[in-house]
C-alpha positions in Angstrom: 4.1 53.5 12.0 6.5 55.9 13.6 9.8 57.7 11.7 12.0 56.1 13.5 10.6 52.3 13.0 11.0 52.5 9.6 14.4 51.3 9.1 14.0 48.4 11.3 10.5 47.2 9.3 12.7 45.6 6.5 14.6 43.7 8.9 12.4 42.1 11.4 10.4 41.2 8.2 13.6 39.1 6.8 14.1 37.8 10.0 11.0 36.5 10.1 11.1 35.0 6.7 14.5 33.7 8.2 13.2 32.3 11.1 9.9 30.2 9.2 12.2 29.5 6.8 14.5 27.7 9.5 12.0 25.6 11.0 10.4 24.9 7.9 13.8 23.1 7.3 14.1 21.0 10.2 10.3 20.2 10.6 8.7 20.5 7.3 7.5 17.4 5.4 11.0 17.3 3.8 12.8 18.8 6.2 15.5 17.5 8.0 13.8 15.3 10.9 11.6 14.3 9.1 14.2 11.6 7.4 13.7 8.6 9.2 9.7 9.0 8.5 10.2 8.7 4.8 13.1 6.3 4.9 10.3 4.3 6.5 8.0 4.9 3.9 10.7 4.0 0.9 11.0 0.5 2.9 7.1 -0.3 3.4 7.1 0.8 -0.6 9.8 -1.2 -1.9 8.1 -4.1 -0.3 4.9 -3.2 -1.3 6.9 -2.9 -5.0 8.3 -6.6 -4.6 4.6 -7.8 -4.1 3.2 -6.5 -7.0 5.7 -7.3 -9.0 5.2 -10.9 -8.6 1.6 -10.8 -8.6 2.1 -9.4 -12.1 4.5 -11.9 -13.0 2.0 -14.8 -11.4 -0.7 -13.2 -13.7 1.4 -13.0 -16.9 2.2 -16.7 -16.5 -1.5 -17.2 -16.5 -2.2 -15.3 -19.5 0.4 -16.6 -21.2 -1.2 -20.0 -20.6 -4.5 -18.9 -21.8 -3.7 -18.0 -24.7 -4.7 -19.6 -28.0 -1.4 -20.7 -28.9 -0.4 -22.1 -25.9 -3.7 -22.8 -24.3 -3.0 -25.1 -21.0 -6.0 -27.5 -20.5 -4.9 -27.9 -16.6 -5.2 -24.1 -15.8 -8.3 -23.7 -18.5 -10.0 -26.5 -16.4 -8.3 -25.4 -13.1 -10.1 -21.6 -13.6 -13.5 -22.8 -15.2 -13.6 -24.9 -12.0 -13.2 -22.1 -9.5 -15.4 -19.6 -11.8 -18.4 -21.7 -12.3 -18.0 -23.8 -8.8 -18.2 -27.0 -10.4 -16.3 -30.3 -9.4 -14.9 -33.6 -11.3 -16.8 -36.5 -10.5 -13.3 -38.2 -9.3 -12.5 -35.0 -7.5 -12.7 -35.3 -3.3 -14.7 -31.9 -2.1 -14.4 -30.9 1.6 -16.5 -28.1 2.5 -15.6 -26.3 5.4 -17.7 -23.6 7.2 -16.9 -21.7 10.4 -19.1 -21.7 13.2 -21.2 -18.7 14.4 -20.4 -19.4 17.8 -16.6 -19.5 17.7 -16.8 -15.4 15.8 -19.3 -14.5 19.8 -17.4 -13.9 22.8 -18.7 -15.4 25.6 -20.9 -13.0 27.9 -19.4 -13.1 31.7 -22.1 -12.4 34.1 
């Protein structure tokens, strides 16, 4: 490097730092336009928050029910049922299957 470089080295190297440093703010993954991004990701997250938390409050019910001490015969039946496939005698069954054909387009020729 020549003598007379020298002194400017320090410099362009901080303004470089400088520079990155800038962008870095404004486009980085928290940087400043980057906001809207990960206000939209706190939304589709709070929402995905709410569901869960009533799924676990749907499933605590449940257990709470299943317990010994409190042992609900409707849901006991009601999940031996669904488990094991079987049906009451008294109980109308519809079974419903989807067609092959509907899932196939139609081939145009």
């Amino acid at each position: 490097m020549p003598e007379r470089m020298k002194p400017y080295f320090p410099v362009a190297v901080l303004s470089l730092l400088f520079v990155y440093l800038g962008v870095q703010a404004l486009t980085g993954e928290r940087g400043i336009l980057s906001g809207s991004a990960r206000d939209a990701l706190l939304v589709q997250r709070e929402a995905q928050l709410l569901t869960l938390a009533e799924q676990r409050a749907d499933l605590e019910v449940r257990v709470r029910y299943l317990r010994t001490g409190s042992l609900s015969r409707d849901l006991l039946e009601e999940r031996a049922r669904a488990v094991l496939g079987f049906a009451d005698p008294h109980d109308y069954v519809v079974r419903v299957s989807a067609p092959a054909q509907a899932a196939a387009a139609p081939i145009a020729s």
